[in-house]
FILUM-656017 format. One record per residue (C-alpha): residue number from 1; x, y, z. Coordinates in Angstrom, 3 decimals, m for minus. Example, Ala and Ser with C-alpha at 12.3 -4.5 7.8 and 13.67 -1.06 7.14 Angstrom:
BEGIN
> pos,px,py,pz
> 1,12.300,m4.500,7.800
> 2,13.670,m1.060,7.140
//
This chain:
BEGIN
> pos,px,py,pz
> 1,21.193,22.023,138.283
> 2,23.676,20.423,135.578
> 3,25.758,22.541,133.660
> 4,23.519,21.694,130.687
> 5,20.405,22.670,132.704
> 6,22.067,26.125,133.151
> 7,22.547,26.257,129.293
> 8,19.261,25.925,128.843
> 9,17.445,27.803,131.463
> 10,20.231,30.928,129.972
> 11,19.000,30.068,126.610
> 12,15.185,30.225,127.331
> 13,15.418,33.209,129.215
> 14,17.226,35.600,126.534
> 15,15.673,33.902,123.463
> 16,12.472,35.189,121.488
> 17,13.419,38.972,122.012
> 18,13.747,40.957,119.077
> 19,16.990,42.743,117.956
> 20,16.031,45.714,118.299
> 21,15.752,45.357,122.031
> 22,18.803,43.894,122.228
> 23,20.242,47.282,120.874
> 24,18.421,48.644,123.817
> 25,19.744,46.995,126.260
> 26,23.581,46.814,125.419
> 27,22.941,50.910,125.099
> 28,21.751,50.785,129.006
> 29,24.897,48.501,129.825
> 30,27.384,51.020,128.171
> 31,25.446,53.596,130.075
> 32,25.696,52.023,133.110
> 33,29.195,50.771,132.291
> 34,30.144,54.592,132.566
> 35,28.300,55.897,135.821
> 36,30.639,57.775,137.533
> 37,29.192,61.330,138.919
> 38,26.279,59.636,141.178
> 39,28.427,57.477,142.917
> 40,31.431,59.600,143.508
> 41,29.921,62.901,143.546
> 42,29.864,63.514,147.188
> 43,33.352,62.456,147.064
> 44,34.699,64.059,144.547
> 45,32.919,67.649,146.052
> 46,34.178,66.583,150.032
> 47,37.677,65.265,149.251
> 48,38.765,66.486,146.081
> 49,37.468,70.040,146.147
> 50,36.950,70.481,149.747
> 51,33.208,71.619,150.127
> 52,31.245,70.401,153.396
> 53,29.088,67.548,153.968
> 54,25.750,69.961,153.985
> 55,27.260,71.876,150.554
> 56,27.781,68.405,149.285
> 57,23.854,67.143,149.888
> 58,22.817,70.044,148.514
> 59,24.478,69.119,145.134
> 60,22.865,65.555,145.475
> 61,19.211,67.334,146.027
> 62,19.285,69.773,142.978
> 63,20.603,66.672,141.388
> 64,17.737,64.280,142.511
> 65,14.909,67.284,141.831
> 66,16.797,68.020,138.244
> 67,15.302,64.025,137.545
> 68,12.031,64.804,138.638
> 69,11.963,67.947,136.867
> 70,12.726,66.274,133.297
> 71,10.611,62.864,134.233
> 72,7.189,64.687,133.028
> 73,8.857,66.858,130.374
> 74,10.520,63.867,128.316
> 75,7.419,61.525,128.997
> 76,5.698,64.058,126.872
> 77,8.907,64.428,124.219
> 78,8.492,60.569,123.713
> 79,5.214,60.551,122.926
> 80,5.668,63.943,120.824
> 81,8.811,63.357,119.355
> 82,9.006,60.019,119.833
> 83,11.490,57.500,121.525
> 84,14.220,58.167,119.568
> 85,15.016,61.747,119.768
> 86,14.221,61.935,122.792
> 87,16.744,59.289,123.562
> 88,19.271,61.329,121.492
> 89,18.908,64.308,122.962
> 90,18.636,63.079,126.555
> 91,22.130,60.904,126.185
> 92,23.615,63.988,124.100
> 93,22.829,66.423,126.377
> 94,23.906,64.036,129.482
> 95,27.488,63.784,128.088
> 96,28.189,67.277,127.740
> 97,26.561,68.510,131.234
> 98,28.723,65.668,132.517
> 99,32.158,66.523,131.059
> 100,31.009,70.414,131.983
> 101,30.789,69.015,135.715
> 102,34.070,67.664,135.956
> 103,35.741,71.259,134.600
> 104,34.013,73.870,136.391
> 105,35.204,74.875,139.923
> 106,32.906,77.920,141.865
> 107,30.143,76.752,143.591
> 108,27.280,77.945,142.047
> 109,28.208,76.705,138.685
> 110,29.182,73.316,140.107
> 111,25.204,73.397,141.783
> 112,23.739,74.571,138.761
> 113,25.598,72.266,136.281
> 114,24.926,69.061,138.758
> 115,20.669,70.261,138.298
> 116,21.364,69.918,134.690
> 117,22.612,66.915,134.751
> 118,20.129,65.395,136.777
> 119,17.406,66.748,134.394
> 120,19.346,65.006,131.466
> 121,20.304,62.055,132.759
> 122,16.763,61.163,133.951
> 123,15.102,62.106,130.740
> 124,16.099,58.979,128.761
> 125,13.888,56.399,131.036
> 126,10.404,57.256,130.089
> 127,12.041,56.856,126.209
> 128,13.414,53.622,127.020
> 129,10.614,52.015,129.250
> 130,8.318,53.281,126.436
> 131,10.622,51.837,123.483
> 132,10.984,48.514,125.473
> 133,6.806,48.452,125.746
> 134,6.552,48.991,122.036
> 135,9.104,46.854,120.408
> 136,8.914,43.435,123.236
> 137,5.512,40.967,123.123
> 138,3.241,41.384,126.301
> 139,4.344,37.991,127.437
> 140,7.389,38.577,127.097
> 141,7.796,42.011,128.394
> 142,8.444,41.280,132.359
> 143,11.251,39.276,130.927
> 144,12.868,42.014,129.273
> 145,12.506,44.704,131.563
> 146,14.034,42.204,133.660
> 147,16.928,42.134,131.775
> 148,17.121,45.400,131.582
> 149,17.327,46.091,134.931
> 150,20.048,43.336,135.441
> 151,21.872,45.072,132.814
> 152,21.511,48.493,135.214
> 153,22.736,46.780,137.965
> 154,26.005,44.503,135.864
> 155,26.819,47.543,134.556
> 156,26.778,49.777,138.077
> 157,28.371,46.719,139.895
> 158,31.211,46.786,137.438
> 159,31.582,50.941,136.840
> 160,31.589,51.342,140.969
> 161,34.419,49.195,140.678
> 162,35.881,50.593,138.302
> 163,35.198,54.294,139.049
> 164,37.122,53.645,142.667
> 165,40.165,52.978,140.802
> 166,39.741,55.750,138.221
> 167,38.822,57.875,141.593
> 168,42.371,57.348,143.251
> 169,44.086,58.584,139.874
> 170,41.920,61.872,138.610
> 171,38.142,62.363,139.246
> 172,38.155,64.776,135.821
> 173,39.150,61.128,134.356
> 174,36.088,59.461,135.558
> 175,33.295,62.667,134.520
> 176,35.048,62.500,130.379
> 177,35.160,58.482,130.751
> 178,31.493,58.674,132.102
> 179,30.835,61.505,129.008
> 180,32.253,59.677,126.358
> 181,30.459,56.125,127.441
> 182,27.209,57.613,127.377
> 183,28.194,59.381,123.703
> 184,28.954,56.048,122.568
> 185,25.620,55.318,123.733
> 186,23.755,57.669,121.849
> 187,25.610,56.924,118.575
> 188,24.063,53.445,119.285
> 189,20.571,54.707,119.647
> 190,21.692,56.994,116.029
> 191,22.844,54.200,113.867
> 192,20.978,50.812,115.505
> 193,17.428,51.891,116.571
> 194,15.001,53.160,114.130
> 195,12.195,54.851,115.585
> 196,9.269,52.971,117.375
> 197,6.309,54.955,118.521
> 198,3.377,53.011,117.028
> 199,1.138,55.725,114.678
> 200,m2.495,56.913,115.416
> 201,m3.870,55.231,112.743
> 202,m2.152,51.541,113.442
> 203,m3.443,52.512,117.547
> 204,m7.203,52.607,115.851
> 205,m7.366,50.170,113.571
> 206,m6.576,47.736,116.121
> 207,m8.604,48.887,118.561
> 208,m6.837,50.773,121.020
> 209,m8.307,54.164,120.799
> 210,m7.117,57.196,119.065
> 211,m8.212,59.739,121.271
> 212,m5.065,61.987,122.020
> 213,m3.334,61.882,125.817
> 214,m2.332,64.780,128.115
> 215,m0.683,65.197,131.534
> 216,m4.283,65.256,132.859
> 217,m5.314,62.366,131.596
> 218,m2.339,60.861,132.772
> 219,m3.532,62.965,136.549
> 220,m7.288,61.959,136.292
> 221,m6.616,58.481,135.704
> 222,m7.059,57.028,139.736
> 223,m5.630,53.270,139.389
> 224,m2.956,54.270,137.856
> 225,m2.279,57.384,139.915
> 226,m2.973,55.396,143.062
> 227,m0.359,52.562,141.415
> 228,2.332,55.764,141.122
> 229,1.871,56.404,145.092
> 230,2.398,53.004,145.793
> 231,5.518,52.748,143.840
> 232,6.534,56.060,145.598
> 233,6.150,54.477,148.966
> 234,8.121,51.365,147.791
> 235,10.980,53.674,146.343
> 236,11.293,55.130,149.572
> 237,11.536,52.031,151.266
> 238,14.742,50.969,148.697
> 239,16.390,54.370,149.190
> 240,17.125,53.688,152.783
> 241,19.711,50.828,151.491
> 242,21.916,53.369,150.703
> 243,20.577,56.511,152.921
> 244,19.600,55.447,156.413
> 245,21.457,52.249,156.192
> 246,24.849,53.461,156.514
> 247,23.836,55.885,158.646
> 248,22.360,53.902,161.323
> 249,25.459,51.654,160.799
> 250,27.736,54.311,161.502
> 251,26.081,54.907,164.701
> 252,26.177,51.467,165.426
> 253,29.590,51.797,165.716
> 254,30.190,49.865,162.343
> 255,33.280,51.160,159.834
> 256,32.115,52.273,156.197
> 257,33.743,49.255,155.008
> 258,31.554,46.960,156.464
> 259,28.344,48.718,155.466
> 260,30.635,47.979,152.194
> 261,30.690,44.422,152.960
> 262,26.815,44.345,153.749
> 263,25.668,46.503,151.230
> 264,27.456,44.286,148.240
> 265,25.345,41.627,149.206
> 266,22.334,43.703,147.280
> 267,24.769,43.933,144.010
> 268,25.868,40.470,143.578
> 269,22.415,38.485,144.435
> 270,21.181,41.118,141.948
> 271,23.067,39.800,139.153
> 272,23.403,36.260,140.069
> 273,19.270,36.052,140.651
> 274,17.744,38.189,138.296
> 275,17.356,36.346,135.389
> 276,16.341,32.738,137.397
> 277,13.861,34.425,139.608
> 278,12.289,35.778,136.583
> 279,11.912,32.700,135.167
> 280,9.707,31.641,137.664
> 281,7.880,34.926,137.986
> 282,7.032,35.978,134.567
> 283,3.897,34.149,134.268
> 284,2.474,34.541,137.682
> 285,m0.104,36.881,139.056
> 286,1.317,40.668,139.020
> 287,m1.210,41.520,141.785
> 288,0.592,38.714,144.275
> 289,3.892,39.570,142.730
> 290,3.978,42.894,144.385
> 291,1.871,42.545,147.429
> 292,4.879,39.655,148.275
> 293,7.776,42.121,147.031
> 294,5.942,45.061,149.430
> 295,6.198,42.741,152.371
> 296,9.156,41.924,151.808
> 297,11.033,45.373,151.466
> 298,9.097,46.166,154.480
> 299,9.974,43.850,156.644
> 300,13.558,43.164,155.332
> 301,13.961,46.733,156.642
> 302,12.247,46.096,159.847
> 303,14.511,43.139,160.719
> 304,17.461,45.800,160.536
> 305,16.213,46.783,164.007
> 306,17.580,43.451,164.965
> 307,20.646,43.264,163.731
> 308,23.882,43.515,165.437
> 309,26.608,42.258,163.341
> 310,27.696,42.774,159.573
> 311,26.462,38.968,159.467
> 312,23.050,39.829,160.270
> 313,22.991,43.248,158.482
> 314,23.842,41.601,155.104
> 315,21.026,38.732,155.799
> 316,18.192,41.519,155.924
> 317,19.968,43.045,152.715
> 318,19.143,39.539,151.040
> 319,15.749,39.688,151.970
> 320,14.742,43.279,150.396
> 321,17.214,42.406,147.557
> 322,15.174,39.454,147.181
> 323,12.203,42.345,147.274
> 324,13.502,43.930,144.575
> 325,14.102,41.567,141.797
> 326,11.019,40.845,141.947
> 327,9.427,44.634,142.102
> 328,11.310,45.885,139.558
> 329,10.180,44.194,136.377
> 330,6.756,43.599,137.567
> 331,6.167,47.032,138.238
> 332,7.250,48.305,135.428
> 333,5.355,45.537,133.693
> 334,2.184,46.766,135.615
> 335,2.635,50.624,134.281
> 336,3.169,49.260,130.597
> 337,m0.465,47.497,131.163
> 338,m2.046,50.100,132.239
> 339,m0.935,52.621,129.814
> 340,m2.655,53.618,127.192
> 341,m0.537,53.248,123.558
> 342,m0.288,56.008,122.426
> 343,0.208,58.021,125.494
> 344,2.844,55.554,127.018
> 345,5.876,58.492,127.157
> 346,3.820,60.580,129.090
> 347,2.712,57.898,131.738
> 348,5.972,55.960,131.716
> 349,7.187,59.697,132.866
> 350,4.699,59.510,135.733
> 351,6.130,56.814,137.142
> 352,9.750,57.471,136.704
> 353,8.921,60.765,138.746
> 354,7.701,58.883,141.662
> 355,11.405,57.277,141.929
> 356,12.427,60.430,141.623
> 357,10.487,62.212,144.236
> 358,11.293,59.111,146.468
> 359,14.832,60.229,145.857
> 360,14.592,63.195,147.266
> 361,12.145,62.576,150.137
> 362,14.123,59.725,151.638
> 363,17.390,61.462,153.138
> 364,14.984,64.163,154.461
> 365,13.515,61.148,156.054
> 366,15.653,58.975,157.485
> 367,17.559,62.003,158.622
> 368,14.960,63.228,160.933
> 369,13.419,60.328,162.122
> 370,17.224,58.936,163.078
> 371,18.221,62.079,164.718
> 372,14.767,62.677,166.323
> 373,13.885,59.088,167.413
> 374,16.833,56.902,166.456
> 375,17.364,54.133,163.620
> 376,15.151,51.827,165.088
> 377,12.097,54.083,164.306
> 378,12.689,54.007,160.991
> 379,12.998,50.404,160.448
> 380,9.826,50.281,161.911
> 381,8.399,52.618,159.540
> 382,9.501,51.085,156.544
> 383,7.330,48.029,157.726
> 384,4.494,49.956,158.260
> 385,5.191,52.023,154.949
> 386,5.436,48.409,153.177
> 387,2.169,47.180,154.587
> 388,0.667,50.008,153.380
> 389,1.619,49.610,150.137
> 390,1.026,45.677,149.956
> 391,m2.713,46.317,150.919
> 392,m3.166,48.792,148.404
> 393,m1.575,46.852,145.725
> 394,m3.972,44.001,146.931
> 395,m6.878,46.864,146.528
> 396,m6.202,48.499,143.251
> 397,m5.480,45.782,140.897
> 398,m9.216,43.962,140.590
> 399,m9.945,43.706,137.090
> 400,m6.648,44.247,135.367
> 401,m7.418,45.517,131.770
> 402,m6.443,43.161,129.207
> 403,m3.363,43.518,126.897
> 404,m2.970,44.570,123.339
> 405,m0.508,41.843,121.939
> 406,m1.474,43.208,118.546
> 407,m0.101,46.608,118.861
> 408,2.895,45.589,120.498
> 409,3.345,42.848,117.587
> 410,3.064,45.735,114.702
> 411,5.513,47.588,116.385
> 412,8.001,44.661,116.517
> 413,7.234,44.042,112.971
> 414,7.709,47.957,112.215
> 415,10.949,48.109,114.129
> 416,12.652,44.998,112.251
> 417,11.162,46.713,108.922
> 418,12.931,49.909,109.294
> 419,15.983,48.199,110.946
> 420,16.128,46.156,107.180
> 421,15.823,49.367,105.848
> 422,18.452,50.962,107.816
> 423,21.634,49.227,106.428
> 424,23.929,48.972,109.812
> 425,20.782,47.850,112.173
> 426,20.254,44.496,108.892
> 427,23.548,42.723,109.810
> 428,23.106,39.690,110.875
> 429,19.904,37.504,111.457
> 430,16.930,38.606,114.686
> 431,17.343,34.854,116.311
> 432,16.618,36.503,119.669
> 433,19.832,35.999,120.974
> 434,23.089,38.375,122.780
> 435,25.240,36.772,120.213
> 436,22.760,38.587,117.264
> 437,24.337,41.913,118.861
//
């Protein structure tokens, strides 16, 4: 492709998006821009303040079950509340657990403190799945939650980085950098985002139902319940690139720096991918979107069982990376569809649960099954596990319900209102573009 055809396939993809969601995502790419404690937390407890290996996972699980702890709780906030406090208080809270962690030295408090900020970290994604729903078209929404997630992953790629650097010199460096990024990101929520949870009474005059949502409606409702487990099984599958990956490499005999080598494979096709592979997916059928992106993190796992060189290791990383890009924006695409409007917080918080069950299911996993039957076990089991989940993708999405472009066009139209309205968020004109940040 020419350099012009680049310019243009760029142009295409991030065009027709509203400001507002623009707002969004540079907030998520200073976030990520900042991530510090959950990649160098095991570090920073092993090396720098001498704790074992078993104290150290510990920390990581009262992290991991701090997420799924706040995933219902601020599904309902953003539907109560709305997005935007919820936002605020999730990022506020997040930077001051954070710069806490870095200061505070017995281990209880470090456990305790490391639960907290688990529960406030998570807490902004059912705001900001549920803000992205309401403010982006339905045809256009894969797209930005697409970008989005590229944005997760430029901004990780970049902080990891970073963070080693930071690392060497002072870990209490890298918790206040972390802090303050994610401050800076809730002063951009404060003075950029007006508020975007669509009212009851624009939900029934166009048709999409008034009647109030709960946690058990969310509970009794089986497709998307049964789409929830599915993405829980997936999840689990992706953990093991970073759980029973380096541990069956490690066995293999292979240094830490080349499950480094094969690992960064996942990072950079991430970024360099994303945004063309969406182009050709946005339109196509969700159903064979994620059947394809089930096999394929199944199997790309499997073929790990094979694989005897870094060479070979980073191959199968390309093929569940390839998995992912894919699964990541049509999920979440799928969850927006099948949520009702004006209980979108509370399912959105559903499904962010299920990654963070995953998250704490999958060491537990690939620990025993490695020490009690070896690494090639669980290879196999993730392609079982993603067969599994293919079928029942294949099974549960007959008969999709239709979308409501109308809603989501009101709340675009509300959002760029109260943006006019807002004096900072007015600057400039909404062409769509990066450059109207």
């Amino acid at each position: 492709m020419s350099v012009v055809g680049l310019r243009r396939a760029l142009s295409e993809s991030v065009s027709g998006l509203p400001r507002a969601f623009w707002w969004l995502w540079a907030s998520t790419l200073v976030n990520r821009l900042g991530a510090f404690v959950a990649t160098f937390m095991a570090l920073y407890l092993t090396i720098d303040r001498g704790y074992s290996a078993s104290y150290a996972g510990l920390v990581a699980a009262l992290h991991g079950l701090g997420g799924v702890v706040s995933s219902v709780g601020a599904g309902v906030m953003t539907d109560r509340l709305g997005r935007r406090p919820t936002l605020l208080v999730a990022q506020v809270s997040t930077a001051l657990s954070v710069a806490l962690l870095g200061f505070v030295r017995d281990p209880v408090a470090i456990a305790a403190v490391a639960f907290l900020v688990g529960m406030a970290s998570n807490a902004s994604r059912p705001a900001v799945q549920a803000m992205m729903a309401d403010i982006v078209r339905p045809e256009d929404r894969i797209r930005a939650f697409s970008l989005n997630y590229w944005a997760i992953n430029l901004g990780f790629a970049v902080s990891s980085a970073g963070a080693g650097f930071i690392a060497e010199y002072s870990y209490l460096a890298g918790f206040l950098i972390e802090a303050a990024m994610t401050l800076v990101c809730a002063v951009l929520v404060f003075v950029k985002l007006p508020e975007s949870r669509p009212v009851e009474a624009e939900v029934a005059d166009l048709g999409a139902g008034s009647a109030a949502v709960s946690l058990w409606t969310v509970v009794r409702d089986g497709r998307y319940m049964s789409v929830v487990g599915l993405s829980f099984l997936v999840a689990v599958i992706f953990q093991q690139g970073y759980l029973g990956l380096p541990v069956a490499m490690g066995e293999a005999g292979f240094t830490p720096a080349d499950f480094g080598m094969a690992i960064a494979v996942n990072g950079v096709l991430i970024v360099v991918l994303q945004i063309p592979v969406t182009r050709f997916i946005e339109h196509r059928d969700p159903r064979l979107l994620l059947v394809v992106s089930s096999l394929l993190a199944g199997y790309g796992f499997g073929l790990t069982a094979f694989a005897g060189s870094v060479g070979v290791f980073a191959l199968t990383v390309c093929v569940w990376t390839l998995a992912e890009i894919v699964n990541a924006p049509t999920q979440t695409g799928l969850v927006v569809r099948l949520s009702p409007v004006q209980g979108r917080g509370r399912y959105q918080g559903m499904y962010t649960m299920s990654w963070a069950v995953a998250a704490l299911v999958a060491p537990l996993m690939s620990g025993f099954v490695i020490d009690r039957w070896g690494a090639e076990w669980l290879w196999g089991i993730c392609a079982v596990v993603g067969t599994v989940a293919a079928a029942g993708y294949w099974a549960l999405m007959r008969g999709l319900p239709d979308e409501t472009p109308a809603v989501a066009v009101t709340a675009v139209t509300a959002v760029t209102a109260a943006g006019e309205a807002s004096g900072p968020a007015a600057e400039g004109a909404d062409d769509g573009r990066v450059g109207a940040l």
